[in-house]
C-alpha positions, 0 to 999 in steps of 0.5 A: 103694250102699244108702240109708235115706230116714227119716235120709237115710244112704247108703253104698258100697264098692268090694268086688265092683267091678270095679277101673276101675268103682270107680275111675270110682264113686269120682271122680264121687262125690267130684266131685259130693259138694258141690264140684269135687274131683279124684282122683289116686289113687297105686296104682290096681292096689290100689284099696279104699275105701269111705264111709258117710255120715250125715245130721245135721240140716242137717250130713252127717258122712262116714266115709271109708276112702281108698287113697293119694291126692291130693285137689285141691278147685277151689273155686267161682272155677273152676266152679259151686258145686252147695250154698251154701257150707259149711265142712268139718271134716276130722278125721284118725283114721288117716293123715297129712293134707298140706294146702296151703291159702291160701299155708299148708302143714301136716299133719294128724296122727292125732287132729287136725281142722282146718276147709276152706273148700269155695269155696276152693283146696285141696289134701291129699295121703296117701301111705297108706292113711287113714280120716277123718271129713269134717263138711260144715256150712253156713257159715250154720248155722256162723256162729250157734257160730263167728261167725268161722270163716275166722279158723280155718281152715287150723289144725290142732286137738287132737281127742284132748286139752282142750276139743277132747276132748269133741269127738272122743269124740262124733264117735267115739261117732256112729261106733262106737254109731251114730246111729239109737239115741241119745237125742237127736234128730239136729238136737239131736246138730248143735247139740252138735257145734256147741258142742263146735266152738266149745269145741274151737277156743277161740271166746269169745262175749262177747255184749252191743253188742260183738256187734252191731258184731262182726256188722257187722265179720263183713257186711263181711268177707264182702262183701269175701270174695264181691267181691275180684275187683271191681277197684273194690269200695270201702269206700263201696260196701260201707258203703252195701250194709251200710246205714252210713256209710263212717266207721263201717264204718272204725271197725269194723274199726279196733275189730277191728284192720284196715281195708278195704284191709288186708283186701282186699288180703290176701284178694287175696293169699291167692286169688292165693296159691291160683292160684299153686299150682294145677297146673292153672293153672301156665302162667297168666301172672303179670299174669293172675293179678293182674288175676283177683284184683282188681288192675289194676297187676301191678307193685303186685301183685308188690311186695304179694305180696313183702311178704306171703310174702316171695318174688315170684309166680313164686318162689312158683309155682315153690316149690310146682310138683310135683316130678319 
């Protein structure tokens, strides 16, 4: 691994390394990296990989060359979290990206990105060699260009054509010209590519009081995304954390078209959607499930989740168990 402290770039390689060594280097890299990701690499006799990673302000930008793999991010329900949370930009450059995500199954093609949530479940999967670029960006940083980024995550976005083009000619320039002669300053290159996100995915900032309540809706969603699990977390708890009254915490979500019950079951939903599919927690009971992600009543839980995708809990799990 060599490092450079100014800029705070690294970069490693398996050539030279005897195979089981870069395999071991290569998971515990990528375990340590910023959250629990596991490794199955598919044909571990051919193994060659190699990342370089760079320092952008408060982003990290990785370069990555990976073999055939499986990748299964835990998400911070299943272990401690080692940064605060952060958002992760996955843009395809060669290869195809299999992605489960919040009950959503999807591909990422060559010349799309698409954004993960690093404190959630998921799971990408490449039956071939692929190279990709990962941009780890702070929620908290985020939030200041894309106020809502869980409303785009799990999507797949155009790098290559419209207002997603200038944002995959600067991720290519930063790897083909590099970053230690450009003529702006890297906190100012962040600052870039974080306009060039909010272009990207279409996000409109309409500024004036609509913005201010849109912050409030934002406080609350969050809470409920940080506290779905609390079986009696309630609107009058979280409008007295946000400092308003329960009313006008219903008439925010009622102007962004939802309501806090609506909410909290579908982020329940959705989380008991990414246990469902974890293989790791295949022999977790159904009822166990429903009482981990906030609900009491495993009956109402079975007849919500049936309503929301269409299919009960077990048919769920059983759709999404790996294959022989």
């Amino acid at each position: 691994m060599t490092r450079a402290t100014a800029t705070d770039d690294q970069s490693w390689t398996s050539q030279g390394l005897a195979r089981p060594e870069a395999l071991r280097e290569w998971r515990d890299w990528a375990a340590s990296t910023i959250a629990p990701i596991e490794v199955e690499v598919f044909d571990a006799d051919a193994f060659a990989a190699q990342w370089v990673s760079h320092g952008i302000g408060q982003l990290r930008l990785l370069h990555l060359h990976a073999p055939a793999q499986r990748v299964t991010h835990t998400g911070a329900d299943q272990a401690a979290m080692r940064a605060a949370p952060s958002i992760q930009l996955v843009y395809a450059r060669e290869g195809a990206l299999h992605t489960k995500m919040g009950g959503r199954e999807f591909v990422v093609e060559p010349g799309q990105f698409v954004l993960l949530d690093n404190t959630r479940f998921y799971q990408m999967e490449m039956t071939t060699p692929h190279e990709c670029i990962d941009l780890m960006m702070p929620q908290s940083w985020l939030e200041r260009h894309l106020p809502d980024p869980g409303a785009l995550l799990a999507r797949p976005f155009d790098a290559h054509k419209g207002w997603g083009a200038p944002l995959g000619a600067l991720l290519e320039t930063i790897l083909s010209d590099g970053l230690d002669n450009a003529s702006l300053p890297r906190p100012m290159i962040a600052e870039q590519l974080g306009t060039l996100l909010a272009m990207a995915t279409g996000f409109e900032d309409r500024g004036g009081s609509s913005r201010h309540r849109g912050q409030l809706a934002r406080r609350i969603l969050r809470r409920i995304e940080r506290g779905y699990a609390d079986p009696d977390l309630s609107p009058q708890g979280v409008a007295t954390e946000v400092g308003i009254s329960t009313r006008y915490l219903q008439s925010l979500l009622a102007a962004a078209g939802t309501s806090f019950v609506q909410e909290l079951n579908a982020t329940r939903l959705e989380r008991a959607s990414d246990l469902l599919g974890d293989p790791r927690f295949r022999n977790l009971p159904v009822s166990e499930v429903a009482y981990r992600t906030g609900f009491l009543d495993p009956g109402y839980f079975t007849r919500l989740f049936r309503k929301r995708f269409g299919i009960t809990p077990r048919e769920w799990r059983a759709g999404h168990a790996p294959q022989p």
